[in-house]
N, C-alpha and C positions, 0 to 999 in steps of 0.2 A: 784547592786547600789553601789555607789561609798561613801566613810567615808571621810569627810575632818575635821578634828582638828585644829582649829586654834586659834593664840593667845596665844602662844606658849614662854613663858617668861623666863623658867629657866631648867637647865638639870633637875629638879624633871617632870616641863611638860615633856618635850623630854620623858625620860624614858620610862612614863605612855601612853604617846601617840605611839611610838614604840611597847612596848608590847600590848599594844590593839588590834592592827593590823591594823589599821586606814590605806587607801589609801596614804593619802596626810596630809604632817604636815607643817600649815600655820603658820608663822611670818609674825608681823606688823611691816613695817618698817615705818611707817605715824605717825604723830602727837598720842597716844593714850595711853592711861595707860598701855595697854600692848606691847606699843614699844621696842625694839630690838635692839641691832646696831649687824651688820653683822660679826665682828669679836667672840660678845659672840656667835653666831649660831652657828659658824664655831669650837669654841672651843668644844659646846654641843655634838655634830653631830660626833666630834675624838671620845669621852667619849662614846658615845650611837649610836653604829651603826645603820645605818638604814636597814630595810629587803629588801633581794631581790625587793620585788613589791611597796616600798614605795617611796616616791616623795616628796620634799619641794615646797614650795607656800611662795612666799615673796611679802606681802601684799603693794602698795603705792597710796598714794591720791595725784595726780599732781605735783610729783618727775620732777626733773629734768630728764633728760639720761642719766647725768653723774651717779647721783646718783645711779640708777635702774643698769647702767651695774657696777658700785663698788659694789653694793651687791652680784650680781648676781655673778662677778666672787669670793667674796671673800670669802663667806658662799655656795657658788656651790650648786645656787638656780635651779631648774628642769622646772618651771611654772614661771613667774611675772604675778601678780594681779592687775588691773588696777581700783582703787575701786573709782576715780575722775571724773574729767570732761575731762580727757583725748580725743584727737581727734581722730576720723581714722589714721590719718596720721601718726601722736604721735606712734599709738600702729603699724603701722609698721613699724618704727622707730626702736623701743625697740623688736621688733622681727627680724629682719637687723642686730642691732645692737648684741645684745646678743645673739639668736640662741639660742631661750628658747620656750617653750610654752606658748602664750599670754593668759589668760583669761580677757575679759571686765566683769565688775559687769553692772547691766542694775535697775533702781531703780524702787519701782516698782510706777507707776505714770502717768499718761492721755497717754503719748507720748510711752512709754516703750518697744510693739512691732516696732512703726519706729527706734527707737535705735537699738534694735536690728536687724534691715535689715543693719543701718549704717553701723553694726561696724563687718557681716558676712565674708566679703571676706578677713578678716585679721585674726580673733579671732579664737584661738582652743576652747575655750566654754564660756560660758555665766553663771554668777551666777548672781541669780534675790533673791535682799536683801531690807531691809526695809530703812527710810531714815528721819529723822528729822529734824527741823531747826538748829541744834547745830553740825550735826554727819552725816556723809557720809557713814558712818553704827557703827556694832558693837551695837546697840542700844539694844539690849536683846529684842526685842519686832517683835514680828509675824505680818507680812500684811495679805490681805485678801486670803488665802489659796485657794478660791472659783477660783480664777484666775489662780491659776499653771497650770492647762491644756492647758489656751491658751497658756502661756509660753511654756510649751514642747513641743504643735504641732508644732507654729512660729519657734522654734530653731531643731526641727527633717527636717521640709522645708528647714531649711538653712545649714542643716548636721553638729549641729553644738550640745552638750552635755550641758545640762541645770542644774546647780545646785541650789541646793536652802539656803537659809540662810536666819536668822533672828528666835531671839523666841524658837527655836527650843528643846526642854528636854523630856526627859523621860517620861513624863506625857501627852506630845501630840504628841509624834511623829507619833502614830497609827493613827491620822489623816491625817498624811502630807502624810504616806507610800500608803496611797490608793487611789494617785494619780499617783505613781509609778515614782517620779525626776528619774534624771538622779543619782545626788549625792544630798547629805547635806552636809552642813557645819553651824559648830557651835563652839562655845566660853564659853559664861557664862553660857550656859547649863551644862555643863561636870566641872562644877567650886566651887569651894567653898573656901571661905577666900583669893579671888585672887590667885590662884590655880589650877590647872587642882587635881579631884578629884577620884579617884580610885572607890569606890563604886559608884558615880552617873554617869562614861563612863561603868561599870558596867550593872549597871541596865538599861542603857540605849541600849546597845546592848542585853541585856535579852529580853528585851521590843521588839526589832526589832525580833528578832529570834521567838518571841512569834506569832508574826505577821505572820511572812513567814511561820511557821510551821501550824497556823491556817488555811492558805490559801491552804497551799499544802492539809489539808487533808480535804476542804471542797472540791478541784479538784480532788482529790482520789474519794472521792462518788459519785461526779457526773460524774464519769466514770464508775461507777459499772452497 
């Protein structure tokens, strides 16, 4: 399962999220308290290598093109995040254009799996996140968990990797993991004092290992 970090505001994040060993380290480049602009990324990113296996995610809510490929080339983003009302067309646009890996965000809500049929024959994956009248996400708050499986069958139909986001800490992720995403992604989980926090990406990966390792040896006995 795949780690995405995001929210990513200053080289103390960078660091902390590097050394985690986090998949994928997501910048907001949209309207939001943890917004970014692409030259501080690009300075972070000199300062704190990133690992072999790791990836940027440059987050935007109904960006321009212009906008989306100046980021992309100037912070030498790997993914763009489509977390708006972006179109089909839109996001093959910005994958033409920039020569990135598209992700659509799909919200979750009546319509959610046709969205996600919409936006398959473009998109390298789908992250399914919560959604407010105020906030396009980011809202620190978990939807109905009860529904990610349709979510992962719908997007394994469409060959397409389902992440999840919204809510997401320490304290429930053993829930979320025994439905088995594709990845997570999270923000104000791993955060404290506007922050990305050392001890709660911590315990939060303790938390997961606890999990996998719980799992692995009730599959051990029932093989004996």
């Amino acid at each position: 399962m795949k780690i995405k970090f995001c929210g990513n505001r200053s080289l103390h994040d960078v660091k902390l999220t590097i050394k985690s060993d986090a998949d994928f380290l997501g910048f907001v480049f949209a309207r939001s308290k943890r917004r970014v602009l692409p030259e501080d990324v690009k300075q972070w990113l000199n300062e704190a290598a990133l690992k072999p296996h790791q990836k940027t995610v440059g987050v935007f809510v109904n960006a321009t093109l212009e906008e989306i490929a100046r980021a992309v080339k100037t912070a030498s983003l790997d993914v763009v995040q489509l977390h708006g009302s972006e179109t089909p067309d839109f996001c093959t646009q910005v994958k033409e254009t920039c020569r990135v890996g598209v992700w659509k965000v799909i919200h979750h809500q009546a319509d959610a799996i046709g969205q996600m049929e919409k936006y398959a024959h473009i998109v390298d994956a789908f992250l399914i996140d919560n959604k407010s009248k105020s906030q396009w996400g980011g809202t620190g708050t978990a939807f109905d968990w009860s529904f990610v499986p349709h979510y992962l069958k719908k997007a394994h139909e469409l060959k397409k990797s389902c992440f999840i986001a919204g809510g997401i800490n320490a304290s429930n992720i053993h829930e979320l993991l025994k439905f088995k995403p594709d990845g997570i992604d999270l923000a104000s989980g791993i955060e404290a004092n506007e922050q990305k926090d050392e001890m709660k990406i911590s315990e939060l990966l303790n938390r997961m290992k606890q999990f996998s390792d719980r799992k692995s040896t009730r599959l051990n006995s029932s093989h004996r």
